[in-house]
C-alpha positions as CSV (number, residue, x, y, z in Angstrom):
1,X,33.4,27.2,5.6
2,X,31.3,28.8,8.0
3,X,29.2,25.4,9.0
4,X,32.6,24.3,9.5
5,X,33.4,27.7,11.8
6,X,30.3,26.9,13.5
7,X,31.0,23.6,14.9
8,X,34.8,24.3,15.0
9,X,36.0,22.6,18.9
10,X,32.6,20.9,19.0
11,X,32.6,17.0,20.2
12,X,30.7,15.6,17.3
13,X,30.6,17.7,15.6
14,X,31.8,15.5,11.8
15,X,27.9,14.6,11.5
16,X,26.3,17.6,11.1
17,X,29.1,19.1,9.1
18,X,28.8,16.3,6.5
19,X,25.2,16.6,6.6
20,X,25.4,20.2,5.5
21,X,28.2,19.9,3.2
22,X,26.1,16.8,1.5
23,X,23.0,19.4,1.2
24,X,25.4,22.3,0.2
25,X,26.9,20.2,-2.6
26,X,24.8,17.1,-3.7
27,X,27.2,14.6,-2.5
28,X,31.1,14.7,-0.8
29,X,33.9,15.2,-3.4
30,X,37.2,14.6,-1.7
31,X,38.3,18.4,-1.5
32,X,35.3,19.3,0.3
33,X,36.2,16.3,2.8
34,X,39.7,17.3,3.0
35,X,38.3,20.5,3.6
36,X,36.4,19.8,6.5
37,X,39.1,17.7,7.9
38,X,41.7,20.6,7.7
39,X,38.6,23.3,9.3
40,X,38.0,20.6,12.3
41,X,41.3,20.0,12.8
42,X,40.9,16.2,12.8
43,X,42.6,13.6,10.7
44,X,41.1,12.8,6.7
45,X,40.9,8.9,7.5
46,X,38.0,10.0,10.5
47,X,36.0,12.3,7.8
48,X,36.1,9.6,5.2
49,X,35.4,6.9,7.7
50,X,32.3,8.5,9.0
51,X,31.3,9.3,4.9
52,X,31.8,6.1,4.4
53,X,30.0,4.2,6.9
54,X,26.7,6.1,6.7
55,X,24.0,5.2,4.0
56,X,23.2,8.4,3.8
57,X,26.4,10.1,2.8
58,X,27.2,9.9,-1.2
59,X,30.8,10.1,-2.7
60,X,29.3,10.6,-6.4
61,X,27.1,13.0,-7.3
62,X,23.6,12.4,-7.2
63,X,21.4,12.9,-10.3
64,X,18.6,16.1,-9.9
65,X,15.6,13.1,-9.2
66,X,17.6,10.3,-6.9
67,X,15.9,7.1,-7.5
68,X,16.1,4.1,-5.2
69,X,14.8,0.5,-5.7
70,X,14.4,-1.6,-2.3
71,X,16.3,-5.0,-2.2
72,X,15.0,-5.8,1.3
73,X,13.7,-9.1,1.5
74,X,9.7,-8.2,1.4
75,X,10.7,-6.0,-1.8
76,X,12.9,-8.3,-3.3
77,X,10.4,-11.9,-2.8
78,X,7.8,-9.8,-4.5
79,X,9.6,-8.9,-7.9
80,X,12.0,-5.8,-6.9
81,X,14.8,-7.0,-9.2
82,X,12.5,-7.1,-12.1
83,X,11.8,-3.3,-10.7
84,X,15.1,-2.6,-10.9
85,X,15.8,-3.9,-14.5
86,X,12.5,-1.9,-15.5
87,X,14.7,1.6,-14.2
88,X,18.0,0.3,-15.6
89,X,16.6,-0.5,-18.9
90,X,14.5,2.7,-19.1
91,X,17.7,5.1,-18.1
92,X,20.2,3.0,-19.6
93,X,22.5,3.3,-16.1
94,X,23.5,0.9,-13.3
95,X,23.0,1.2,-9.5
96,X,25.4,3.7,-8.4
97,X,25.5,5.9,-11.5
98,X,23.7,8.9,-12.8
99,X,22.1,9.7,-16.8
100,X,24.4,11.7,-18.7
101,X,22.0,15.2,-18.3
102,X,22.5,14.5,-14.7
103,X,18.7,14.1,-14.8
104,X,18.6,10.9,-12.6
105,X,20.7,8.8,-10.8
106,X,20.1,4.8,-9.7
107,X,20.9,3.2,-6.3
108,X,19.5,0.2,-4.6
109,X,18.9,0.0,-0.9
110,X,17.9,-2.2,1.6
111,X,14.6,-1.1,3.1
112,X,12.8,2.2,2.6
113,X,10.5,0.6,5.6
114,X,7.1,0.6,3.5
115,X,7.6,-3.4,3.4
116,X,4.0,-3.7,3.5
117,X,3.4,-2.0,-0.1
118,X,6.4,-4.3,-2.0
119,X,8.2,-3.6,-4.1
120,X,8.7,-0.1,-3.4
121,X,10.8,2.4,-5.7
122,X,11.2,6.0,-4.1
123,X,12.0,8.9,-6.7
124,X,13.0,11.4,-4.4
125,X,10.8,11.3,-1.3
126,X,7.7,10.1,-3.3
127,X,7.0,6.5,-2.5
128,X,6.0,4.3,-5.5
129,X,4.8,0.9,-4.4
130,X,3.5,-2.5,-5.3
131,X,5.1,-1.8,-8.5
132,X,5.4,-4.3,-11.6
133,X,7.8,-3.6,-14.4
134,X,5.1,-1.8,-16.9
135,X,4.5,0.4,-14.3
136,X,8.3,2.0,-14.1
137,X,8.2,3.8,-17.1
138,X,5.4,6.0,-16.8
139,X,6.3,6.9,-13.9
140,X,10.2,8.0,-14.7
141,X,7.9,10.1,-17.1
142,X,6.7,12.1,-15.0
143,X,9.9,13.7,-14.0
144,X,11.1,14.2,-17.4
């Protein structure tokens, strides 16, 4: 509430209020949206439209170790869907979900911009590249 005080009358202000509500909670829950729309005084459809649009704003929550598997085109000629069957099969999830203990969750993006080290896997903001399948498990382990 008081990020939202803050930046209360201010144009522009549905960015950097999502950005800290994303950091307070992990991701954007619809009451914390509606909750934001209500303490900016601005309509639910523009906060959800904005959450929606950006990459970087999550309507689930987010596992403790958030891994992401490119799918850009460098990544994905050299093998990256092999990469990301290595994570599914070693979590037991799908893109877009998180591991029961909330441990880790799976997405798959379209560049991380290290195209010149493909495939590239990011667990958090370490950079794991020119990756081959055996190579996925050891490193999950690491975060165990």
């Amino acid at each position: 509430r008081q990020v939202i005080a803050e930046h209360r009358g201010q144009p522009g202000s549905t960015m950097p209020v999502l950005q800290a509500a994303q950091e307070i909670f992990g991701y954007l829950p619809e009451e914390v949206q509606i909750m934001i729309a209500e303490g900016l005084d601005i309509p639910l459809s523009e906060v959800y439209g904005v959450a929606s649009f950006y990459a970087q704003f999550s309507m689930n929550p987010k596992g403790r170790y958030q891994i992401s598997v490119c799918l850009g085109t460098a990544c994905y000629v050299k093998g990256a869907a092999d990469i990301l069957t290595a994570v599914e099969k070693k979590l037991g999830i799908r893109p877009g979900s998180i591991t029961p203990d909330g441990k880790f969750s799976l997405d798959a993006c379209r560049c991380v911009g290290a195209c010149g080290l493909a495939p590239v896997m990011m667990v958090g903001s370490d950079v794991y590249g020119r990756l081959t399948p055996d190579q996925v498990g050891p490193i999950l382990d690491k975060y165990e």
